[in-house]
N, C-alpha and C positions, 0 to 999 in steps of 0.2 A: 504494500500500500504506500500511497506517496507520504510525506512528511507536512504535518501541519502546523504552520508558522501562527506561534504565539502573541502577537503584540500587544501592548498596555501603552495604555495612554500617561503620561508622567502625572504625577499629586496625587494626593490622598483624597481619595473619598467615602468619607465615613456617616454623611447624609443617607446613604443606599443599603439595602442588605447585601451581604457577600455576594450574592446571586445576581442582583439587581447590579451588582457593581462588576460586571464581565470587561472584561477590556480596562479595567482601573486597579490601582493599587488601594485598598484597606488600611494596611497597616505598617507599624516599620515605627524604628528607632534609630536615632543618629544617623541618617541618612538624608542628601539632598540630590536636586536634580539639576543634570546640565545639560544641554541639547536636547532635552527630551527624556536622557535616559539617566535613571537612580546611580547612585554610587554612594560608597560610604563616606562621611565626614572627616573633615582633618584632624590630626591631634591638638594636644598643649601641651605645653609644658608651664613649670609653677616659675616664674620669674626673680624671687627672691627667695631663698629658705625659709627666714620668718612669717610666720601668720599673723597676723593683725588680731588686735583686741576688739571681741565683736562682729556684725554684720553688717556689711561695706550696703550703704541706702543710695550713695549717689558716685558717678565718676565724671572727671572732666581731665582734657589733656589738651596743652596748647604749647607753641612756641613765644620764647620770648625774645626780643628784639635783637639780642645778643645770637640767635641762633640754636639756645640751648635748650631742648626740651623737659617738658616736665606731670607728672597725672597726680590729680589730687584726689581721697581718694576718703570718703567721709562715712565714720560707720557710726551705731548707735551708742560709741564711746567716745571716738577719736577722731582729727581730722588730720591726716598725712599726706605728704609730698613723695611721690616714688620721682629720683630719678638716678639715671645711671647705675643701676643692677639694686640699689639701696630705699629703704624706708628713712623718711624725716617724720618726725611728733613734730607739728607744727600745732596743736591742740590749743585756742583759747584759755585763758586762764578767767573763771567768774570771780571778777574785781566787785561784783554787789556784795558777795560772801564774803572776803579775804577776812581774815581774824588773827589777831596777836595775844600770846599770853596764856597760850592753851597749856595743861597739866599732861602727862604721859603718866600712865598709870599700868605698871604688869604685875604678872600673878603667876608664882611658881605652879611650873604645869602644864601652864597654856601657851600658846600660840594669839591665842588675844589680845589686846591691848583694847583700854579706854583712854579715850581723849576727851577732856573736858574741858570746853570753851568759857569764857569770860562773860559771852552772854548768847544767844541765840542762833548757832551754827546756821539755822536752817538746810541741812544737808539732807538728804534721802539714801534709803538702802540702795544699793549698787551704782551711784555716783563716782567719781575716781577724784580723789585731793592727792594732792602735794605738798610738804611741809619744808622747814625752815628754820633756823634757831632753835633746833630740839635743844641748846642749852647741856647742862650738867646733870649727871645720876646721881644717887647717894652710894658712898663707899661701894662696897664689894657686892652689891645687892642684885646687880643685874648682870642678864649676859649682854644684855644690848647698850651699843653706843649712840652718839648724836649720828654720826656716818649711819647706822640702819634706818633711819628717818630724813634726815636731807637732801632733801631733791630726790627722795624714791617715792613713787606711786603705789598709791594703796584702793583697793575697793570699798568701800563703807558697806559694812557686815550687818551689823543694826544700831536704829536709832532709839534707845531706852529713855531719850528725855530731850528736851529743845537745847541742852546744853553738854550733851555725851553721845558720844557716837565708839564703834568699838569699827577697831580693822584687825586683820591677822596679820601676822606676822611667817617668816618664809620657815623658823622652827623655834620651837616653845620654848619658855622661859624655865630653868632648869635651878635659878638660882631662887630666893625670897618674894622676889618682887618689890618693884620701887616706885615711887610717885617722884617726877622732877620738878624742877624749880620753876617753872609758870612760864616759860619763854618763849615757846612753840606757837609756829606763825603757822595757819591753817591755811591754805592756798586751792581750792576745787579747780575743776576743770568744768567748763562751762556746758551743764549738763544738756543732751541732745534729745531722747525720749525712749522711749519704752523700747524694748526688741519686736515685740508682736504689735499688730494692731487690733482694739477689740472695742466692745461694748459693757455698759454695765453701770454703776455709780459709782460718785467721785470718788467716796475713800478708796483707796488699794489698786485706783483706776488709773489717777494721774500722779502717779507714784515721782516723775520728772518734770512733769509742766506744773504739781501746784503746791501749797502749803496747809498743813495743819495747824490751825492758829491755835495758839495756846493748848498744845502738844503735852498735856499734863499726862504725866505717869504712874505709877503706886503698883503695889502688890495685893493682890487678893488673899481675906484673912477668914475666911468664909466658916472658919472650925472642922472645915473637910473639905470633900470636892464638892462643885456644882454640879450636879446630874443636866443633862443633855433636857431633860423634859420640864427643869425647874422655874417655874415661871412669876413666883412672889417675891424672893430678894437676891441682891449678892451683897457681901460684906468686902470691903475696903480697908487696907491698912491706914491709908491718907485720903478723905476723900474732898478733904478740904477747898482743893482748886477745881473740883467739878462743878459743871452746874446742876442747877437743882431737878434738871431735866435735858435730857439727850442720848447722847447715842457712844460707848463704849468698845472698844476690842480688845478680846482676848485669847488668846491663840491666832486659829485663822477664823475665828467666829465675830460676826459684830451684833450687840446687843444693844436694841435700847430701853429707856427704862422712864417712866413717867415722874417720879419724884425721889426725894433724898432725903433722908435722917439722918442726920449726923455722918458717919462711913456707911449707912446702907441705903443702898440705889434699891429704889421699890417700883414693885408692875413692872417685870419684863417683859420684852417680847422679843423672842430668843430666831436667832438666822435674818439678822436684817443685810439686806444689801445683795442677797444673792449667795448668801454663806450658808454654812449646814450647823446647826446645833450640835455641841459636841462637851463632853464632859470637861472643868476644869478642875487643877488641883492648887490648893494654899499655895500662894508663893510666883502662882503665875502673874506675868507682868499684864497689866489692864491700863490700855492709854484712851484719852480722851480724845473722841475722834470727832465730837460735834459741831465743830466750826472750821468743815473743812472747805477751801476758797480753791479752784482750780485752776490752769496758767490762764488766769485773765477771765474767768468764768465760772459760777459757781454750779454744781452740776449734783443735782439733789432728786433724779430721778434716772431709772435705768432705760438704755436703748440708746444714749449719749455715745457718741463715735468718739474713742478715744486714737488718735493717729499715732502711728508709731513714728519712732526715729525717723528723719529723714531731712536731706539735704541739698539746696541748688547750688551749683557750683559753675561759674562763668570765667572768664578774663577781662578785663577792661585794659588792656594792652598789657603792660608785665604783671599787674597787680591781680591778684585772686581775690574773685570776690565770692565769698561762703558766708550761707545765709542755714541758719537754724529752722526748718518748714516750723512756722507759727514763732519764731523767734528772730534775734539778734542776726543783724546784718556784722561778718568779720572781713579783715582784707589783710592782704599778705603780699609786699614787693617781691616779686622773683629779681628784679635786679638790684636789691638792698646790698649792702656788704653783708657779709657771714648769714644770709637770709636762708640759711638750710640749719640753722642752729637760732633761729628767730622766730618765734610765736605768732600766730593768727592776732591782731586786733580790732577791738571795735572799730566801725567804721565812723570815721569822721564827720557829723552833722547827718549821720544817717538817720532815718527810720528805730524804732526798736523791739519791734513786732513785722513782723509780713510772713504772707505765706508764702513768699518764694521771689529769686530777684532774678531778670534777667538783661543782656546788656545789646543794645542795640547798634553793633559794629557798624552800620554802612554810617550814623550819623551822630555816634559816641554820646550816647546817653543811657542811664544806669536806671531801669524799674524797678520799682518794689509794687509788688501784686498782692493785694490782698492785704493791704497797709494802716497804718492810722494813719487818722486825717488830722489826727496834730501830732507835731513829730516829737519822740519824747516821752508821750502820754500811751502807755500799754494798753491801756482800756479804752483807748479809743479806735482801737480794731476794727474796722471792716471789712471781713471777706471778700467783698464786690469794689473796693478802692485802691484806686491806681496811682502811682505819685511816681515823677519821674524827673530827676536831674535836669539843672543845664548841662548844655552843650558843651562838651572837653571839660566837666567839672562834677566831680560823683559825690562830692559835699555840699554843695549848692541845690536845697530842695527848695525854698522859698520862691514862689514866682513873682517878676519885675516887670518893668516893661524894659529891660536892657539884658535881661536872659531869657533863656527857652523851657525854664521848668516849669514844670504844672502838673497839673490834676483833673482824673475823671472819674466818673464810678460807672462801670457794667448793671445794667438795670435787667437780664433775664438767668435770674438765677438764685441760690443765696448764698454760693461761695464761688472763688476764682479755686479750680483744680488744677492747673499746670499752661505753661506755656514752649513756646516754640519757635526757634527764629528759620524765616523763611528765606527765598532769595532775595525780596527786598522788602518785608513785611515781619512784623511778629505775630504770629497764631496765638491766640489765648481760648481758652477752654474753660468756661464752669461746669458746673453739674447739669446741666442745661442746655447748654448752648456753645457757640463758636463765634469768635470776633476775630478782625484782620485789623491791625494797628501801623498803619504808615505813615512815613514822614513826609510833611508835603510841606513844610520852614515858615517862617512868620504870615501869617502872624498866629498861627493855629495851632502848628509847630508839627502836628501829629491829626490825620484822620482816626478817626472810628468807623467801623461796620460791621453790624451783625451778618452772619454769612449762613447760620445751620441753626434751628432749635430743634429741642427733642434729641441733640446729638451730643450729650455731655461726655466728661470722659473719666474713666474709671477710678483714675490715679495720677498723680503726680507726673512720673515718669512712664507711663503709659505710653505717649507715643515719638513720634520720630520726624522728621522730616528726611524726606528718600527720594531719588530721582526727581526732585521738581516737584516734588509734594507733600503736604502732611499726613501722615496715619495715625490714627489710633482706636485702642481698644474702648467700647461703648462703655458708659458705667451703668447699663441691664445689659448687657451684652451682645452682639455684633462689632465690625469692626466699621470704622468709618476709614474717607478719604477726601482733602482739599487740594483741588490740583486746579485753581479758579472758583469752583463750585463743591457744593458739598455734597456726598455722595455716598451709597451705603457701598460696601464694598464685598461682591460675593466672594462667598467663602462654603466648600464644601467639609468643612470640619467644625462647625459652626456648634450642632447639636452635642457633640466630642467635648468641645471646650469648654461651652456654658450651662451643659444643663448634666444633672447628678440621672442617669437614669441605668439599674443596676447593679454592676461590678464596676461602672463608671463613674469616677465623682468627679463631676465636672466642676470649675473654676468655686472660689472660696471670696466670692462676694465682701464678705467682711473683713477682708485683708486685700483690700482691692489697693490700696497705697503701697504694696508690696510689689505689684507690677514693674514691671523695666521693660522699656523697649530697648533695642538698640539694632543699628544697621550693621552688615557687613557685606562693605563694597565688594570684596573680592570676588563674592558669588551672586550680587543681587537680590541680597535677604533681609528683610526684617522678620527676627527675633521678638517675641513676646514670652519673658518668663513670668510663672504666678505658681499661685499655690493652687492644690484644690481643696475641694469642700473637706474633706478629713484629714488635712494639714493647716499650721498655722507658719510653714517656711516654704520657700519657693521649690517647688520638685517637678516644674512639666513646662516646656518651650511649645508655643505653636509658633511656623514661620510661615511667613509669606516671599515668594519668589518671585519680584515684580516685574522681571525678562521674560520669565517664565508662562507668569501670571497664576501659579501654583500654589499649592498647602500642602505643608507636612507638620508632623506632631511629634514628640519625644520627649525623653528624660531629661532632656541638659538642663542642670538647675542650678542657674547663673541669677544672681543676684543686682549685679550690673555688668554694662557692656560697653565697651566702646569702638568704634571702627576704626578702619587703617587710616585717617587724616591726617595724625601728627605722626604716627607711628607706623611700623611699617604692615605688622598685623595685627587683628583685632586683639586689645586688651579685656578680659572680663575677671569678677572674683565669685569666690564659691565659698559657700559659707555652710560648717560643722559645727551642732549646736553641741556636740560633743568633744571635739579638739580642743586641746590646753592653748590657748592662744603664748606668741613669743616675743611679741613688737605692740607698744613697748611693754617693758616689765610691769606687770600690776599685780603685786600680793592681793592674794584671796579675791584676782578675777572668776566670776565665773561662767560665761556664757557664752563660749564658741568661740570662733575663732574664721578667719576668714584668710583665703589664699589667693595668690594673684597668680592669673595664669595670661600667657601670651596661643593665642590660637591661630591654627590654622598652621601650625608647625610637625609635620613629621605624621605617623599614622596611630603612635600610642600614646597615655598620658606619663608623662615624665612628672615626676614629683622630684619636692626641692631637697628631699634627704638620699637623690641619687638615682633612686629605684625606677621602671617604668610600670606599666600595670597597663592589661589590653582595656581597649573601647570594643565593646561586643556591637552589634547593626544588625539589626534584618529588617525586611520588610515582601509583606504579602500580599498576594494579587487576589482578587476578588473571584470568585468559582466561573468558569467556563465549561460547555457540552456540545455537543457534535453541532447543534445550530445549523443545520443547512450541510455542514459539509458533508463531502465526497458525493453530494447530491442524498443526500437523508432528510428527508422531510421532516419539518416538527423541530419544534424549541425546544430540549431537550426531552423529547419521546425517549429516544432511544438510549442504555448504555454505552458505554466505550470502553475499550479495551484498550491501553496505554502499555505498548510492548519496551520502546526504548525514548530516551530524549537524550539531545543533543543540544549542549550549554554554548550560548553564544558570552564571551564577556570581551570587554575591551581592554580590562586591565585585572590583573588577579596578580598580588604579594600574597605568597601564603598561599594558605586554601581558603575554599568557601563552600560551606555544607549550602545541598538544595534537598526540601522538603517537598511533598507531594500530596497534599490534603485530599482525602476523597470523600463522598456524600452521594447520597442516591435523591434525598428529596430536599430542598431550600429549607426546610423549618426541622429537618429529622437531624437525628443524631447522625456524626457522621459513623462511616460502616468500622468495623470489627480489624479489617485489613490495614486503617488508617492512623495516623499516617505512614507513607511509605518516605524509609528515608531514617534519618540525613544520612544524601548521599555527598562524597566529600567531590571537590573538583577543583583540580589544579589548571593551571594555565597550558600541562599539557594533555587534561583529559579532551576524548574523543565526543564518547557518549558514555550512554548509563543505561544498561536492561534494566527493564523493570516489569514485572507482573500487577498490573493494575486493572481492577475494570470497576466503574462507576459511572451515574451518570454526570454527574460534577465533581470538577476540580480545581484544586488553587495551589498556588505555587510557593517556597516562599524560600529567600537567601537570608543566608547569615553565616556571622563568622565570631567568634568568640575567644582567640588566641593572641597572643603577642605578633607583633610585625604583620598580620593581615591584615589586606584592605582588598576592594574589589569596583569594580563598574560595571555594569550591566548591560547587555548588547540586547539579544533577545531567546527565544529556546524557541527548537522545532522536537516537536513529538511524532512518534507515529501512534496515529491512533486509527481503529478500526471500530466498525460498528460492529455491538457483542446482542443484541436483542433489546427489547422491550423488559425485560424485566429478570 
């Protein structure tokens, strides 16, 4: 019998059933498409040893005028400079905090330390300080000197009162234990936000963006434990600084309680805030948690979007400009002297609140989106307010009539989500809607125009601008595009991505600020990573192939991205919420750790301690049947008998196992005999026998070893008609 030629159409589509998808690919990881036909992805490798403290929210890379390049690179701890193989801690230091005259206080045994300030640290658990004038110990009492506390970074462990905060230390104190002499300067690092993003109420919510006012503490003196079900009193050692009614935590529990006698808080009502009732015992710490104010908003009911960490990061020619999303505008000369051993600082006459700043290269003027409209005043935030520079001046917000600064507010929405510099435009995006902002010089300095409603976007960093246009991910999900006009943009992996339906958990809605677009010129892709519904970390890429005009899906769970413009291949980092992070040092860090990797380098992943480790790929064709040939009548009437196939590929390192799926009916299980396979095929197999008969089948490559890689050409089968049944 003659040989019948297989061909598949390039992208995924996962709108169709297997069946319904004949002539199309289904499925597949790590793999993209070029002329038409699949192949596997390139590698990385990790670019510097060290991992980073944290998960890297934003990246940015530019040159400076000097020629020298540089990527900055801002996670939900730290804000670093990568250049020339090396990390720089360029990290803010919060001068609102700074405090002198702190106590060191150790305890034979522990690893501990308490720090006691002069008056109101206002710090938070897992914040990072730095210290200073740790001063003198007493005699022979410690193992530790002022060297283990100046200038080293520590995590803040817990906050037991507005005026003590404890860190660990790298190994416990083995001697007495000592209190020093009160000289110790407390130095934070300017806190960025949470790791995750979520929902819920204020306390335990805005653990970075807000404060516990009068943050009183004590011990519970109850005469035993409080039982989980107890709901008429709890007893207080001190209850003196409570009020005579509010709300209480103890353990991970928050209580509150209607009135006060003396130390006992009376009328509970026990699991307030979304917490679970839970036994306590004597001695447990009870803080007053009922005057709690959030960054800039007080938030006293649940379903409040709490955002996570995250960061916009631009240039304004050498100068870095890093903006805390809902915080502090920072900047940073790259052509300062010694400026890789020099700190991020406030910016000068800037803004002190925005959700995000970006800089308008064609006519050098510096936004802040999502601003207050008096500069200075925190609470005068609004989401929908825009303020922007004079011209060649990123200090200068006040408008004149002899500069170009000013102000407007977006009117369809009720927050600015991200924006986007075009080729001679800035794209801005609320939850709602899409505006084009261009410069058109005095006396107006800048148009407006709304361009899309109903088209908001999901996330910050959501989308891209790519060949001559902007993309992005919907915030209900589809994807858009502005290429002139605004446009929905098909997509056959659409139901794949946004919707849970399942063994499928499609996209995680509430971490939708976790998203990152990023492009990579080399193959005409834009990258979308996100988390789905049963993660709270980014684990799944869907791309778009804009040459192509294609979709594919996969694992890659890239955090941020950047493409080859300054560089010469795409930068991205990867973040393990399980890795000891190494850059920079932070006793008692604990939250992952992030790696920088340079892509599109070689076919395996190179890690920074030497090692490589394979990138596994496949990807599967959707079921085909006799259909008409060799003249057989009927859309799959008949079975087929699959004697041998013959692999066509273009390029094969290594080998490449091919699978052989078989199925007699679309909705049945497939048969007994299946699958047939994997058969391995090197670059110099022929063909492959094979004893097959169904009436449908699918195909599917993959390789899962060190040094393979492969491309795809096409397969010819012989296949014979075997009956009806």
């Amino acid at each position: 019998m003659p040989l019948a030629k297989v061909n598949i159409a390039p992208g995924f589509d996962k709108q169709s059933t297997p069946s319904d998808a004949e002539g199309r690919w289904v499925d597949g990881d790590n793999v993209r498409f070029r002329y038409g036909e699949p192949e596997k992805i390139g590698g990385w490798s990790a670019l510097v040893d060290n991992k980073l403290v944290g998960a890297a929210r934003a990246q940015h890379v530019w040159s400076a005028t000097n020629g020298k390049r540089y990527a900055a690179i801002g996670t939900d701890k730290v804000l670093i400079i990568y250049y020339e193989g090396a990390f720089y801690d360029i990290t803010p230091l919060e001068t609102d905090n700074f405090s002198t005259g702190a106590n060191i206080t150790t305890t034979n045994g522990s690893a501990t330390v308490t720090i006691t300030t002069s008056s109101a640290h206002n710090l938070e658990v897992g914040e990072i300080t730095t210290f200073a004038n740790a001063g003198s110990f007493t005699g022979a009492n410690t193992d530790f000197t002022a060297t283990d506390f100046d200038d080293k970074l520590f995590e803040v462990q817990t906050v037991p009162t507005i005026t003590t905060f404890t860190i660990t230390m790298p190994s416990a104190e083995s001697k007495s234990g000592v209190t020093n002499d009160g000289t110790l300067d407390v130095n934070p690092y300017e806190p960025v936000g949470p790791l995750n993003q979520s929902y819920g109420y204020g306390w335990g919510t805005y653990l970075w963006g807000g404060r516990t006012v009068a943050q009183t503490t004590t011990t519970m003196n109850n005469g035993g434990t409080l039982a989980s079900g107890t709901t008429s009193q709890v007893i207080l050692t001190d209850a003196s600084n409570f009020p005579s009614s509010g709300t209480i935590r103890i353990g991970s529990e928050d209580i509150a309680y209607a009135s006060k006698n003396s130390n006992t808080l009376q009328t509970l009502s026990r699991g307030q805030n979304g917490t679970t009732p839970a036994n306590h015992s004597d001695g447990s710490t009870v803080t007053n948690i009922t005057e709690y104010i959030g960054w800039g908003d007080a938030s006293t009911a649940a379903g409040v979007a709490i955002d996570p960490a995250n960061w916009s990061l631009d240039n304004f020619g050498n100068i870095l400009i890093a903006t805390v999303h809902n915080g502090k505008t920072f900047t940073w000369d790259a052509s300062a002297s010694n400026q890789l051993q020099t700190r991020a600082v406030v910016g000068t006459g800037m803004p002190t609140k925005s959700v995000m700043t970006i800089v308008s290269d064609r006519d050098r003027h510096l936004f802040h989106l999502g601003t207050e409209t008096t500069i200075g005043t925190a609470t005068s935030q609004d989401k929908m307010f825009i303020r922007f520079s004079d011209q060649e001046n990123k200090s200068d917000y006040a408008p004149t009539s002899t500069n170009t600064a000013g102000t407007f507010r977006l009117d369809d929405g009720t927050q600015i989500i991200g924006a986007f510099k075009g080729k001679d435009y800035i794209f801005v995006l609320t939850d709602t809607a899409s505006y084009v902002i261009q410069f058109v010089g005095p006396p107006f300095t800048f148009s407006i125009l709304k361009v899309g409603s109903n088209n908001g976007m999901l996330g910050q960093h959501a989308g891209v601008f790519a060949n001559g246009a902007v993309y992005w991910m919907g915030r209900t999900g589809g994807f858009y595009v502005y290429d002139g006009t605004v446009k929905s943009l098909p997509c056959l992996v659409e139901d794949f991505v946004f919707t849970t339906n399942g063994n499928n958990p499609g996209i995680n809605f509430n971490s939708g600020q976790l998203v990152y677009a990023g492009i990579n010129e080399l193959y005409s892709e834009i990258n979308w990573f996100y988390a789905t519904a049963n993660s709270q970390v980014i684990n799944r890429v869907v791309t778009y192939n804009f040459a192509e005009r294609v979709w594919t899906t996969g694992t890659l769970d890239r955090t941020t991205w950047v493409g080859s413009t300054v560089y010469e291949q795409p930068y991205a980092t990867d973040f393990n919420s399980g890795d000891t992070p190494t850059f920079p040092v932070v006793s008692g860090v604990s939250n992952g750790a992030t790696i920088y990797y340079e892509h599109e380098r070689g076919i395996n992943q190179s890690n920074g301690d030497g090692t490589e480790t394979a990138i596994t790929s496949f990807i599967k064709s959707g079921e085909f049947d006799l259909n008409g040939r060799q003249g057989v009548p009927g859309d799959g009437e008949f079975l087929m008998s699959i004697k041998r196939f013959m692999p066509d590929f273009k390029r094969i390192s290594g080998n490449a196992k091919v699978t052989i799926f078989l199925n007699e009916f679309p909705q049945g299980s497939t048969q007994a005999s299946s699958p047939l396979g994997p058969f391995t095929v090197s670059a110099t197999t022929t063909k492959i026998d094979t004893r097959a008969r169904a009436r449908l089948a699918a195909v599917q490559i993959e390789n899962e070893n060190l040094n393979e890689s492969w491309r795809y050409g096409t397969f010819r089968f012989d296949v014979r008609v075997d009956g009806r049944r």
